[in-house]
C-alpha positions, 0 to 999 in steps of 0.5 A: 654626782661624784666621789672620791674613793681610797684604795691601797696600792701593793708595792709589789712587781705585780699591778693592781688591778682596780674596777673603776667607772668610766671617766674616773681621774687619780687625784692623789697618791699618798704613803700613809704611815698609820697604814705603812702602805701607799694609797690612791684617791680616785674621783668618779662618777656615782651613775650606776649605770656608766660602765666599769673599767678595769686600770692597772697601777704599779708602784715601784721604788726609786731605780727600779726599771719600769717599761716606757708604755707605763705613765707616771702619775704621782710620787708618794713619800715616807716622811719618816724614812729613806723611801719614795714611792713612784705610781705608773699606771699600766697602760696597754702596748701596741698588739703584736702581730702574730710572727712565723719564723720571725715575719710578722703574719698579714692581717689578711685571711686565707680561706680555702677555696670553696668546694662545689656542693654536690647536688642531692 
């Protein structure tokens, strides 16, 4: 079994950060003006037992910059005002390497040389 869930999203620099079940998918994003704030639906499974993420969305106005690795999902209108309201879903960057007077570090190990053990 499954469901659709609400949740308010801030419209604020920083992201949201919601808990949802594994294979959850956003199927609406809507700027209710009884609430004066932008909403999200979400569809997922019931099952107790499938594991929770965590997802992080921002909403952003129109113009503002956003990073390339955030993807857009939906856009939510005043229908009453001037405004837009753009959805990103926050999505991971690639790991940065460590750096050293700007090289990046290798992914390999130096371990000191093993002692030899003194016999007792």
């Amino acid at each position: 079994m499954k469901t659709i869930h609400k949740f308010r999203l801030e419209s604020a620099k920083e992201p949201t950060t919601l808990k949802l079940r594994e294979g959850c998918k956003v199927v609406r994003c809507e700027y209710l003006v009884a609430q004066k704030g932008v909403y999200l639906w979400v569809e997922q499974p019931l099952n107790v037992t499938i594991p929770t993420v965590e997802r992080q969305f921002v909403v952003v106005h129109s113009g503002d910059p956003v990073p390339d690795r955030y993807q857009y999902l939906d856009t939510a209108l005043d229908p009453f005002g001037p405004e837009a309201y753009h959805l990103f879903e926050v999505t991971q960057s690639e790991e940065r390497k460590p750096r050293v007077a700007g090289y990046p570090l290798s992914d390999v190990v130096f371990r000191p040389t093993l002692q030899r053990a003194e016999s007792v």
